[in-house]
C-alpha positions in Angstrom: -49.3 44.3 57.6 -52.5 45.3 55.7 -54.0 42.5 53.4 -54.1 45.5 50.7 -51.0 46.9 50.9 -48.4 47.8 47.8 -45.7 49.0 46.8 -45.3 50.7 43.5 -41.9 51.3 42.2 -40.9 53.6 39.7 -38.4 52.8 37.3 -38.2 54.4 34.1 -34.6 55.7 33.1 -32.8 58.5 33.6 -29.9 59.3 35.7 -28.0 61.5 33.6 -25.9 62.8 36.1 -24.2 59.4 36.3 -23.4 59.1 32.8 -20.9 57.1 31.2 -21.9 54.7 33.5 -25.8 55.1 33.0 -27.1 55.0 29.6 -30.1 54.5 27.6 -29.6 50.8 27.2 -28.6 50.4 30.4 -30.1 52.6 32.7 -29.1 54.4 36.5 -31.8 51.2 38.1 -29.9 48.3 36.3 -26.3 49.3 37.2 -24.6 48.0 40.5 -23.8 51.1 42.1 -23.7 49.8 45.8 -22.6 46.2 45.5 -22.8 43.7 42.8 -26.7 43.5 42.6 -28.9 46.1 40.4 -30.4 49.0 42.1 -33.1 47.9 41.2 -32.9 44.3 43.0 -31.6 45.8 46.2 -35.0 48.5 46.1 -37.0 45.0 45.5 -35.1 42.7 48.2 -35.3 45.5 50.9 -39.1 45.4 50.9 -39.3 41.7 52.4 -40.5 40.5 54.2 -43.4 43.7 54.8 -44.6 43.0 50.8 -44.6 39.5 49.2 -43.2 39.6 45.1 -46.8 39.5 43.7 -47.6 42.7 46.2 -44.9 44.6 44.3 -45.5 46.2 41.1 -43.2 48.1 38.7 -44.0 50.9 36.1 -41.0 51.1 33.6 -40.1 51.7 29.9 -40.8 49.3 27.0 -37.3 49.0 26.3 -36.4 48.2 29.5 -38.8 45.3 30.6 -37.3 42.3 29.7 -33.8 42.8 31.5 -35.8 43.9 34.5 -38.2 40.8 34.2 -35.2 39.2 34.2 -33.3 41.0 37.2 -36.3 39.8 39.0 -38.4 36.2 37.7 -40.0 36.6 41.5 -42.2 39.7 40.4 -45.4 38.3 38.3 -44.8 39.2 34.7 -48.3 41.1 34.8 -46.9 43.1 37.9 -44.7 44.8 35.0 -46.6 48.0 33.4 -45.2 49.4 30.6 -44.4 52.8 29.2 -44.3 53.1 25.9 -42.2 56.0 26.4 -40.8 58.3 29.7 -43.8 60.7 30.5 -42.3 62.3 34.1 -43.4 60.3 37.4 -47.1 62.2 37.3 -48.5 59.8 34.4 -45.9 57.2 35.7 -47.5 56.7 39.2 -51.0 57.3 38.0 -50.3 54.3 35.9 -49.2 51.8 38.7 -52.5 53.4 40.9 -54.8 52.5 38.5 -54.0 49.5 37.9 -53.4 48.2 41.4 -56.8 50.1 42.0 -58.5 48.1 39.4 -57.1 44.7 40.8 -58.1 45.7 44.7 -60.2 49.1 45.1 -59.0 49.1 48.9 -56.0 49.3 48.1 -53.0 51.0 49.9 -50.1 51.6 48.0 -46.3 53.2 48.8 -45.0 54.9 45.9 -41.2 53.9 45.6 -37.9 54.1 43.0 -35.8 52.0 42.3 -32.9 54.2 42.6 -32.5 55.2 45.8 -29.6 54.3 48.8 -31.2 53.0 52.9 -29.1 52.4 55.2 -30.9 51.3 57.9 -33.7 48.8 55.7 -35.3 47.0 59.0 -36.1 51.2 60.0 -37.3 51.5 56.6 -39.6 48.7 56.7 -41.3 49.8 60.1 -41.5 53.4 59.0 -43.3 52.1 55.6 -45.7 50.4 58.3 -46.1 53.1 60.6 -47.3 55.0 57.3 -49.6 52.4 56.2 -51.6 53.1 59.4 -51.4 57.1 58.6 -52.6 56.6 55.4 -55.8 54.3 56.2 -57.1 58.0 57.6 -57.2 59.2 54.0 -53.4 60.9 54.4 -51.4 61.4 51.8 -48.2 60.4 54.0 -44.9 62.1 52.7 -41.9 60.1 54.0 -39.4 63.2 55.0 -35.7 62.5 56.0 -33.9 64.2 58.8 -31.1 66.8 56.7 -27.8 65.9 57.5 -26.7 69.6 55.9 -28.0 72.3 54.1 -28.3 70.6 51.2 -29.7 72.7 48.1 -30.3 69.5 45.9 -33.3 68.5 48.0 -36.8 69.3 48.2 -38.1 70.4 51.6 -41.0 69.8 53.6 -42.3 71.6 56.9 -43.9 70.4 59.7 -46.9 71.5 61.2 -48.8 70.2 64.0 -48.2 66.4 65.1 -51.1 63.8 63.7 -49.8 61.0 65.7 -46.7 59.0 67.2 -46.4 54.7 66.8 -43.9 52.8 67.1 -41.2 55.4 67.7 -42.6 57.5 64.7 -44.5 61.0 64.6 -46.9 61.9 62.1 -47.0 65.9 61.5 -49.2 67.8 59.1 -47.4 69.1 55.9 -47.5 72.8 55.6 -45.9 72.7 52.2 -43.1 72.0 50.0 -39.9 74.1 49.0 -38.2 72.7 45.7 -34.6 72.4 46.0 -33.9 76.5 47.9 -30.7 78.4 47.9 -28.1 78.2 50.5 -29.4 80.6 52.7 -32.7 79.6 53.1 -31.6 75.5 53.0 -29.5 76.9 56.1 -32.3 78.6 57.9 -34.5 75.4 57.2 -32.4 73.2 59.2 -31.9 75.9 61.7 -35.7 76.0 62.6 -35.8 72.1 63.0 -39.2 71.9 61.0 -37.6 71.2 57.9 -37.2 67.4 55.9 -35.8 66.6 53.2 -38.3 65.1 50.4 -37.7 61.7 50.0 -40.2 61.5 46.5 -41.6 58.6 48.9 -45.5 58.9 48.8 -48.3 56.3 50.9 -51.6 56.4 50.3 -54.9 54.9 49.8 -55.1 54.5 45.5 -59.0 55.9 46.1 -57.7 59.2 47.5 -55.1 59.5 45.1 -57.2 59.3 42.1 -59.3 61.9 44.1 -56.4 64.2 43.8 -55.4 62.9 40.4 -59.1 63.6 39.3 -59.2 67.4 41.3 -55.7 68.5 40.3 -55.0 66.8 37.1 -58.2 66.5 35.0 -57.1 66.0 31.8 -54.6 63.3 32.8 -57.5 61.7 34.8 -59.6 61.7 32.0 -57.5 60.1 30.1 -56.6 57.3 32.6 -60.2 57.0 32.9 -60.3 56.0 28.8 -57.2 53.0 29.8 -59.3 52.3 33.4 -61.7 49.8 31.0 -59.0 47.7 29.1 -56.4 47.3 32.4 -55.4 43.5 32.3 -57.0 42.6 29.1 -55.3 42.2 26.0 -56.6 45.5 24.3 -54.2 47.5 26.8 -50.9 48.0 24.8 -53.2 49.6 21.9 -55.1 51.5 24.3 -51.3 52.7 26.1 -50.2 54.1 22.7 -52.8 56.1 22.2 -53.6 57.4 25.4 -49.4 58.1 26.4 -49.0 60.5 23.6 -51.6 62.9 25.2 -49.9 62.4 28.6 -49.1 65.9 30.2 -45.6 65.5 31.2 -45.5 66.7 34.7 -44.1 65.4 38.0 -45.9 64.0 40.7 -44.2 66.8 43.1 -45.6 69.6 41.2 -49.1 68.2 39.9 -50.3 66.5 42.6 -48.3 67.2 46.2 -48.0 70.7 46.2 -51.4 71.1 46.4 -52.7 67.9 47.5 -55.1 68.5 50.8 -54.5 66.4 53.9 -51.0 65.6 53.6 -48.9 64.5 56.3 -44.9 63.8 56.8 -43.0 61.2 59.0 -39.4 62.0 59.5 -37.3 59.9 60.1 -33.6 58.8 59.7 -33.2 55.8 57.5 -29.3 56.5 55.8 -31.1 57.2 53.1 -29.3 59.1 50.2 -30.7 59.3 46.3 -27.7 57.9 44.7 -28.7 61.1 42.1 -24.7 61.5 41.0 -21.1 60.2 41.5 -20.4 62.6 44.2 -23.5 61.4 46.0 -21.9 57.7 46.2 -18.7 59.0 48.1 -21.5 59.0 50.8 -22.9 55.7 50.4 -19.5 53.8 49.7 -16.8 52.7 52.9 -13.6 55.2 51.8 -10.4 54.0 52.3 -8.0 56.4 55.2 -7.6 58.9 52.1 -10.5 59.4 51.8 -10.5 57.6 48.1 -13.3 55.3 46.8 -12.6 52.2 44.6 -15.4 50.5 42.5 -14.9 47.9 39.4 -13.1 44.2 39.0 -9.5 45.7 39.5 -10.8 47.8 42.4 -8.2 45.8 44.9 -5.3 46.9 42.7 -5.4 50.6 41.7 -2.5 51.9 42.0 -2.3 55.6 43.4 0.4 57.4 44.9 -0.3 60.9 46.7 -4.2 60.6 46.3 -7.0 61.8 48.2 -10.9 62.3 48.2 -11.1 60.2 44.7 -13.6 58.0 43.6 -11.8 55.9 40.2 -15.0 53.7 38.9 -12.9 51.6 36.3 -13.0 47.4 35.1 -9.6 48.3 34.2 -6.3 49.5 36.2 -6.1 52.8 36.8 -3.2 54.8 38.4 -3.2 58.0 39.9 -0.5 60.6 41.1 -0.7 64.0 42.8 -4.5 64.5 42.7 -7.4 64.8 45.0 -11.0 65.3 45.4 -11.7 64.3 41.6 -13.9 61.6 40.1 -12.9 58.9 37.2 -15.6 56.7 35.6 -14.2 54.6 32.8 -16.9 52.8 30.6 -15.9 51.0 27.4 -16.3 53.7 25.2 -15.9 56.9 27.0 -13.9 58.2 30.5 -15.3 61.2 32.4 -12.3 62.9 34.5 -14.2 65.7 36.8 -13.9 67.6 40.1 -15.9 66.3 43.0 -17.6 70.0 43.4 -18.7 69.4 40.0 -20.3 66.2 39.5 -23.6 67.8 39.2 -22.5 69.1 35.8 -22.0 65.4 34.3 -25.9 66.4 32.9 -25.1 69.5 31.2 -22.7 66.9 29.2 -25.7 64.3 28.6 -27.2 67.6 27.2 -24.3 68.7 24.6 -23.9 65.2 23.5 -27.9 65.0 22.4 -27.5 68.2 20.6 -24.6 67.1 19.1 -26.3 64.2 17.9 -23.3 62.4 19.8 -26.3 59.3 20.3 -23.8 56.7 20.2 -22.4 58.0 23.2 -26.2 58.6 25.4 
């Protein structure tokens, strides 16, 4: 690969939608939702052997850090950048690109979270080298999964006119974004066959995207341009505190792609899923001949009797009778019994308990 590739992961919290599993202390990247690793290690381990550990770098929160440092002793301590608080992924990737263009202005770098689910990683890896090669063209490259269904959680992206095929891939031009679209229109999207989902996976040259950063965002660029001076030197974490609290909060979707210029889209099927709530993990997860999914230390001896389409999440045993298509996560402290349809709603409870001032429970 490229002496001056990287990959920038994004990990800075969140995952409301699979609370009372994910919480502030321990957040949606440092649970083991697939197997017993972190999501974060697996988003880490899944990039070798195409980046080495001091080629991967890793924007997160301050309060975060040290169990991630820890997750992974093979990242460089300085390959951590810190938040001193969540400011959306716009200021978050800007962030990572600056400093990896401070350390190597020829950069190339792959804009990655930590909380996402790929099947097929050895696809993955080639794909993230096929758009490598885009990118050195001064693309912005837009890695775009092949829709399963007519999902209305997704963004989309449409396809223009092909850029160029390697190694079993094919470049298009993007001809814009659709944020998540109602049914109909999801429907017609995969009808026309021009249509990806939005994987939030970005490549490009860290030049070009401080170009766009510096075009569409000039108030956060001028800003990174006051940190740009102090990157790597011991003034940086007064410099961060100061600077953060002017941040625009905006994502990088809406500042930067969706009007970005020269953006092109690879799309590809990878098994890749977002992991973004507990019905999303029915997906991922093998299911047994009901149709039920078991996760925790007593997951070999739930008992259930007349159950289908369940996911039970539990350390402890749990029985169940007469029931289908509903989710149970069981955390220390707190149990969330929902339907399956609604597991998207989990967030509106995140919501009621901050307003509640319910904090022991975020």
């Amino acid at each position: 690969m490229h002496d001056h590739y990287y990959a920038l992961i994004l990990a800075g919290g969140g995952g409301t939608r699979l609370w009372p599993m994910s919480r502030k202390h321990k957040p949606k990247q440092m649970l083991p939702l697939i197997d017993e690793r972190s999501m974060f290690r697996v988003s880490v381990e899944r990039l070798a052997p195409l980046f080495t550990s001091d080629r991967i770098l890793v924007v997160t929160g301050e309060q975060y850090v040290d169990a991630m440092r820890e997750d992974m002793p093979e990242i460089p301590p300085e390959n951590f950048i810190v938040e001193p608080f969540g400011r959306n992924t716009g200021p978050a990737a800007a962030l990572g690109i600056s400093v990896i263009h401070k350390r190597d202005p020829q950069a190339t770098v792959v804009l990655l979270t930590a909380d996402h689910f790929i099947g097929d990683e050895p696809k993955f890896r080639d794909l993230l080298a096929a758009a490598g090669d885009v990118a050195q063209s001064g693309y912005i490259v837009t890695l775009g999964i092949y829709p399963s269904h007519p999902s209305t959680g997704y963004g989309y992206i449409r396809q223009g006119d092909e850029i160029i095929s390697s190694n079993g891939f094919t470049a298009y031009h993007t001809r814009g974004f659709t944020e998540k679209p109602s049914l109909v229109a999801a429907t017609g999207f995969l009808a026309s066959g021009h249509y990806s989902w939005n994987s939030g996976m970005f490549i490009w040259k860290t030049a070009r995207a401080l170009e766009e950063y510096e075009h569409q965002q000039p108030e956060l660029y001028a800003l990174l341009q006051r940190l740009e001076p102090v990157i790597d030197t011991p003034q940086f974490t007064e410099a961060m505190a100061e600077i953060w609290e002017a941040m625009p909060n905006v994502s990088i979707d809406v500042g930067i792609m969706e009007g970005a210029k020269q953006m092109a889209v690879i799309p590809a099927d990878i098994g890749w899923n977002d992991v973004g709530s507990w019905e999303a993990l029915f997906d991922v997860h093998e299911q047994d001949r009901f149709g039920n999914v078991f996760k925790g230390k007593e997951q070999d001896r739930h008992v259930i009797l007349d159950t289908e389409h369940t996911m039970v999440y539990s350390d402890r045993l749990i029985v169940t009778i007469g029931v289908d298509d509903l989710i149970v996560i069981d955390a220390d402290d707190a149990l969330l019994i929902c339907h399956r349809e609604r597991a998207q709603e989990v967030r509106d409870v995140v919501n009621h308990l901050r307003s509640t001032k319910m904090d022991e429970y975020l």
